[in-house]
mmCIF file of the C-alpha atoms, coordinates in Angstrom:
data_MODEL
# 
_entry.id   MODEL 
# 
loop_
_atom_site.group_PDB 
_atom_site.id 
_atom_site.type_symbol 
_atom_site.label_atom_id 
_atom_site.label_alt_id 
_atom_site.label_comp_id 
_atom_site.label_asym_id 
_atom_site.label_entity_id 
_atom_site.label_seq_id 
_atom_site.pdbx_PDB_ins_code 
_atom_site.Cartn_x 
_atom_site.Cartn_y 
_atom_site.Cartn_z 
_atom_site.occupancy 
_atom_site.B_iso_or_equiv 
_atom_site.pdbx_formal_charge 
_atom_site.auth_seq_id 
_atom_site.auth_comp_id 
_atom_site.auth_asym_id 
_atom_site.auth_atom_id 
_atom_site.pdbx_PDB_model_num 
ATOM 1   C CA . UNK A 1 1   ? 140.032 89.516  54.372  1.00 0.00 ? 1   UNK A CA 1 
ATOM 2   C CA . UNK A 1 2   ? 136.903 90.447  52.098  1.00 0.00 ? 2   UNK A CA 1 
ATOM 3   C CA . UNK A 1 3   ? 134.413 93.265  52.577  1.00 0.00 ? 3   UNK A CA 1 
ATOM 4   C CA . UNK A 1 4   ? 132.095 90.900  54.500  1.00 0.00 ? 4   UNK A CA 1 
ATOM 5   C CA . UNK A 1 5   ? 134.092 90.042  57.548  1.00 0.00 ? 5   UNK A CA 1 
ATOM 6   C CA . UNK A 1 6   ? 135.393 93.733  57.890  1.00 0.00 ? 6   UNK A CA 1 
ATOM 7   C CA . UNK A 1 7   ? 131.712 94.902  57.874  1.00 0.00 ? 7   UNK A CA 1 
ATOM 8   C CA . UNK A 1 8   ? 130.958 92.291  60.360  1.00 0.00 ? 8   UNK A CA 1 
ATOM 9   C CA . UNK A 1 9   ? 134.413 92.489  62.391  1.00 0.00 ? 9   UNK A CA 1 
ATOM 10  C CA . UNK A 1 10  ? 134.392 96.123  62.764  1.00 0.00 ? 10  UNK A CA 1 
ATOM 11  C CA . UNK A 1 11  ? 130.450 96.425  64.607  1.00 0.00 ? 11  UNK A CA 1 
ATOM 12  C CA . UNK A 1 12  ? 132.021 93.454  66.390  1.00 0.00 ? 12  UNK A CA 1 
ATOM 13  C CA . UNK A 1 13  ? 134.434 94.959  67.971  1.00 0.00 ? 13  UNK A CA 1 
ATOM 14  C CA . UNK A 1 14  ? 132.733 98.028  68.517  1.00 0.00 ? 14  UNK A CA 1 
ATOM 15  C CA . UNK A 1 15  ? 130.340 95.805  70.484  1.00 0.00 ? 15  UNK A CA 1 
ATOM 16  C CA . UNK A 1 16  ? 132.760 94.581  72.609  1.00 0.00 ? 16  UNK A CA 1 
ATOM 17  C CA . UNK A 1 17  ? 134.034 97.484  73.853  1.00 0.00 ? 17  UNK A CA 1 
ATOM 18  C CA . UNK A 1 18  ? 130.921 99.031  74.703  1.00 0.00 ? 18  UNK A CA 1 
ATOM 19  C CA . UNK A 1 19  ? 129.364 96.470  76.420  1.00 0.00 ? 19  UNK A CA 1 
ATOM 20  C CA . UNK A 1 20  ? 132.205 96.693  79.702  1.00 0.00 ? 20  UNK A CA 1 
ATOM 21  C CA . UNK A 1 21  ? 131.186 100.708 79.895  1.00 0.00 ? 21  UNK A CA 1 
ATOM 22  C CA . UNK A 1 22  ? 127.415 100.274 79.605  1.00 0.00 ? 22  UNK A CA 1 
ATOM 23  C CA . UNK A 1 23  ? 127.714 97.721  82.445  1.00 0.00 ? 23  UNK A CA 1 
ATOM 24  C CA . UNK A 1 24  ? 129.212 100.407 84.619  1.00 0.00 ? 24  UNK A CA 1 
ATOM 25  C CA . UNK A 1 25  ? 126.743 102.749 83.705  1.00 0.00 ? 25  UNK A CA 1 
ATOM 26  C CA . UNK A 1 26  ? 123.947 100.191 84.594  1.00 0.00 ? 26  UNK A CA 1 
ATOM 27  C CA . UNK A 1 27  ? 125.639 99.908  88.122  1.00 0.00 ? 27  UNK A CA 1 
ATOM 28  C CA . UNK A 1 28  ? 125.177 103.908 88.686  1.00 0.00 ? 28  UNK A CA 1 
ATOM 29  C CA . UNK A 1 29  ? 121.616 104.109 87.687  1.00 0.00 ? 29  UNK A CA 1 
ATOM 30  C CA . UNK A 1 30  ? 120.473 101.144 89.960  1.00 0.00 ? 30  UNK A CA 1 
ATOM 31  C CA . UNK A 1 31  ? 122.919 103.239 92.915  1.00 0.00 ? 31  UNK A CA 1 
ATOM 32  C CA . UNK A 1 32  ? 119.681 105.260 93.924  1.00 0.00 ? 32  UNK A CA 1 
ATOM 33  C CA . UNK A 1 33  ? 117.678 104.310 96.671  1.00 0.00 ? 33  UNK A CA 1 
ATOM 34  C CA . UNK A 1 34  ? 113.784 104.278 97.319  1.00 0.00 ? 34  UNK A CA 1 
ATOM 35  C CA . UNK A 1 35  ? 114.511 107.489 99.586  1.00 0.00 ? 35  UNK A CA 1 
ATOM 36  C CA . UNK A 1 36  ? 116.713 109.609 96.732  1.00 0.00 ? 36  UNK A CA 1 
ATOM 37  C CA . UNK A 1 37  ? 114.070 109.273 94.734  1.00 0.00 ? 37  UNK A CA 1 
ATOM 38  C CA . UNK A 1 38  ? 110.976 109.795 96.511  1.00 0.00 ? 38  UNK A CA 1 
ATOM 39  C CA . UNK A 1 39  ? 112.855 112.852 97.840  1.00 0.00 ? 39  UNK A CA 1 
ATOM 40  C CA . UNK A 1 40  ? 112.852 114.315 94.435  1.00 0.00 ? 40  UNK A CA 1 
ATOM 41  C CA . UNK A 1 41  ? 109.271 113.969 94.090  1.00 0.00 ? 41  UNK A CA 1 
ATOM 42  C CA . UNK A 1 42  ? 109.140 115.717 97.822  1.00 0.00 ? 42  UNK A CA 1 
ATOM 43  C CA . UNK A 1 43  ? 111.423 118.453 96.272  1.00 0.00 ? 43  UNK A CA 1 
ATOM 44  C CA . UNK A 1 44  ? 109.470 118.723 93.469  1.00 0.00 ? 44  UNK A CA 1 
ATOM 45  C CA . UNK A 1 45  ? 106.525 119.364 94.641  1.00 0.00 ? 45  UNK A CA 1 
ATOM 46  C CA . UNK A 1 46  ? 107.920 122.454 96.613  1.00 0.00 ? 46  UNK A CA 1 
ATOM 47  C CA . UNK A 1 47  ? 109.100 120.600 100.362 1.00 0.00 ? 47  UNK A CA 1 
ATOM 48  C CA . UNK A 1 48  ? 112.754 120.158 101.749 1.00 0.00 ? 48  UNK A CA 1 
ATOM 49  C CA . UNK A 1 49  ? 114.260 117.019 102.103 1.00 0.00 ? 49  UNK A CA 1 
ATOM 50  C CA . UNK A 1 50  ? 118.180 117.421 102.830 1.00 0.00 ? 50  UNK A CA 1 
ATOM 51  C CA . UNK A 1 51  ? 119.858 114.315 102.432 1.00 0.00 ? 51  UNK A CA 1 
ATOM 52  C CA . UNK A 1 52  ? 117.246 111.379 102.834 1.00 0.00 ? 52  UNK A CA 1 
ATOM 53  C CA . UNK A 1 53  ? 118.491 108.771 104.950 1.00 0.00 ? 53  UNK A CA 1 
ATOM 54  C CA . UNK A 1 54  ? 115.792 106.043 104.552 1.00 0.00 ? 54  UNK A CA 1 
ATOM 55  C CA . UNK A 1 55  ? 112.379 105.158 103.111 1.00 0.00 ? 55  UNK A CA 1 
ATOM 56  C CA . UNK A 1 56  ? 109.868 102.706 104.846 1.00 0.00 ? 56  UNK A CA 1 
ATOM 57  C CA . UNK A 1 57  ? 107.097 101.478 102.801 1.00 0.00 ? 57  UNK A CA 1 
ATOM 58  C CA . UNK A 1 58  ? 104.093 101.490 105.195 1.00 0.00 ? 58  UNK A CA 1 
ATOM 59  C CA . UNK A 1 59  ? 102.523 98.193  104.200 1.00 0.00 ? 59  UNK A CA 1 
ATOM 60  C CA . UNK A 1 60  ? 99.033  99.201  106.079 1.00 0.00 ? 60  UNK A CA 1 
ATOM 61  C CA . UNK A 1 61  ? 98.372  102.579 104.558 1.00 0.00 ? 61  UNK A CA 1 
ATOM 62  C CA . UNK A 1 62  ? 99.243  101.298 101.108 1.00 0.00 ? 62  UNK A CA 1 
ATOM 63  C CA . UNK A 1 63  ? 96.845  99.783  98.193  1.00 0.00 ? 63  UNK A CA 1 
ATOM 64  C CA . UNK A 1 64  ? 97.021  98.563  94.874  1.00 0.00 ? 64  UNK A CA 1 
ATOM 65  C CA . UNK A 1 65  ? 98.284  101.653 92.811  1.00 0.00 ? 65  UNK A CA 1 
ATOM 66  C CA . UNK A 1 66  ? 98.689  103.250 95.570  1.00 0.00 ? 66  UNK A CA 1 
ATOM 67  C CA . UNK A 1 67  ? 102.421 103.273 97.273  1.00 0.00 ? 67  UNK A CA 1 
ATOM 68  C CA . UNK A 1 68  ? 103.013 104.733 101.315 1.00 0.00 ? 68  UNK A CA 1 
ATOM 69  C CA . UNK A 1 69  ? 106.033 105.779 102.256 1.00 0.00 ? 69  UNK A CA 1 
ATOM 70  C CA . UNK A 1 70  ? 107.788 107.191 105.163 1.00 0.00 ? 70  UNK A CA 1 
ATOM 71  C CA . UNK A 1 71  ? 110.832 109.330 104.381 1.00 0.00 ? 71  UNK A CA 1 
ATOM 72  C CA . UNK A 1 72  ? 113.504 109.826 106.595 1.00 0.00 ? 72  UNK A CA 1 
ATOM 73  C CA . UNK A 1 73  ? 115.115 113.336 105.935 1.00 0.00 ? 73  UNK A CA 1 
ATOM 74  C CA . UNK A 1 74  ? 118.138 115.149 107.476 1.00 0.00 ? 74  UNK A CA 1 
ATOM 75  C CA . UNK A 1 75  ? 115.771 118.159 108.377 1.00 0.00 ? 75  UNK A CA 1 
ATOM 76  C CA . UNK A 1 76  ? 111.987 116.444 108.625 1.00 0.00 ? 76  UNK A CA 1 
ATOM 77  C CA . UNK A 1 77  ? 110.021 112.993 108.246 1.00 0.00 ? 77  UNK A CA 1 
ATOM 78  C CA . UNK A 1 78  ? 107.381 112.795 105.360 1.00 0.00 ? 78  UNK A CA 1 
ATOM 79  C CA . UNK A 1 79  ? 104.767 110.582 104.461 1.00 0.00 ? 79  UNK A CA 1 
ATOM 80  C CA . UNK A 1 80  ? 104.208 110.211 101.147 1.00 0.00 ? 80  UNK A CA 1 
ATOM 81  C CA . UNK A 1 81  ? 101.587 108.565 99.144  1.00 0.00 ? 81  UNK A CA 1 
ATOM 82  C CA . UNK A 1 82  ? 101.852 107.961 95.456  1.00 0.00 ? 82  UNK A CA 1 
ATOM 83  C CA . UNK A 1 83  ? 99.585  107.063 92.777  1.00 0.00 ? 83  UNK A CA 1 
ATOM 84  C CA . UNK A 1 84  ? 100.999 106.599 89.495  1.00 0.00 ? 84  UNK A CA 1 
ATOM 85  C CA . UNK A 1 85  ? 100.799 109.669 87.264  1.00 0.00 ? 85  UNK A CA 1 
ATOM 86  C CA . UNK A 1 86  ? 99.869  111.872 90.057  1.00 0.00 ? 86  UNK A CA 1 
ATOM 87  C CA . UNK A 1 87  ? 101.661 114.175 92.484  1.00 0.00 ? 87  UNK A CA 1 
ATOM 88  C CA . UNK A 1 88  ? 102.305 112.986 95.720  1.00 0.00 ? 88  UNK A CA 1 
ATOM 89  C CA . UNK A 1 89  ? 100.198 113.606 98.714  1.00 0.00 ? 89  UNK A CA 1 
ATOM 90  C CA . UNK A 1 90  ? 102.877 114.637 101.304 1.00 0.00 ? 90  UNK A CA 1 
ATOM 91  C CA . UNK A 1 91  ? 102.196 115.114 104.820 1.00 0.00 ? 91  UNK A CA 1 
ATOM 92  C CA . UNK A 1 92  ? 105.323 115.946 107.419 1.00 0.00 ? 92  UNK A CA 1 
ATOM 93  C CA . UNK A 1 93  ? 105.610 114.213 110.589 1.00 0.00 ? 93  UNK A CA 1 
ATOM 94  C CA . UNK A 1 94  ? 106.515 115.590 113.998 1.00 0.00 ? 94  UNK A CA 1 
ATOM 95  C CA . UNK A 1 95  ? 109.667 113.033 115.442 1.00 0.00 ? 95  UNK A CA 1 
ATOM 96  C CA . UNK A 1 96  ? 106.948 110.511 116.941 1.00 0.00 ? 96  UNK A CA 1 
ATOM 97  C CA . UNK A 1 97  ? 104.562 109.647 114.443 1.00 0.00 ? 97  UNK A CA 1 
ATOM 98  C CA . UNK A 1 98  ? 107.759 108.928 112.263 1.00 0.00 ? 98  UNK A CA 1 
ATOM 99  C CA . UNK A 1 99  ? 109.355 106.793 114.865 1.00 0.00 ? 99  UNK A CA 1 
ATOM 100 C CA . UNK A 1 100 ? 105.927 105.276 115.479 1.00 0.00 ? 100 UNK A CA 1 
ATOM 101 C CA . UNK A 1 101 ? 105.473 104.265 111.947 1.00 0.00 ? 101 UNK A CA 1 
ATOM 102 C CA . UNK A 1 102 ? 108.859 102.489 111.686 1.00 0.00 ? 102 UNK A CA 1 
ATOM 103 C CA . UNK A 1 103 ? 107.979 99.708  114.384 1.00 0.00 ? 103 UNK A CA 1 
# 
């Protein structure tokens, strides 16, 4: 074998290994759901939000640019409306507006 084809062989197989692993990692990222991580913004900005369960897009209450959300928690309901770049306006719901919302 010359010095070409190990220099090429070598990456090669390299390559081939990695790719299996990377496709696995892929998998975990795309896990999250809408809710996980609209419930980090909700956390971030200073709110609870134990284990959200789901996230509703309200279709009538959103706009271009601008995203509406209702987010099932363990402990509350939030709406949340997102522009890009911006925090989050977050309003919690008592159990009816929430259920209301959903229909």
């Amino acid at each position: 074998m010359n010095v070409f084809n190990r220099s090429v062989l070598v990456p090669a197989l390299l390559a081939a290994a990695l790719v299996p692993a990377s496709e696995r990692l892929v998998g975990l990222a795309y896990a999250e759901t809408d809710a996980d991580v609209i419930a980090v913004q909700i956390r971030n900005q200073g709110l609870t939000c134990d284990k959200p369960q789901q996230a509703t897009r309200d279709e009538k209450l959103s706009k271009p640019d601008y995203d509406v959300w209702v987010v099932k928690c363990e402990n509350a309901t939030y709406r949340v409306g997102r522009y890009p770049n911006l925090p989050a306006k977050i309003e919690k719901l008592n159990g009816d507006e929430g259920a209301d919302r959903k229909k």
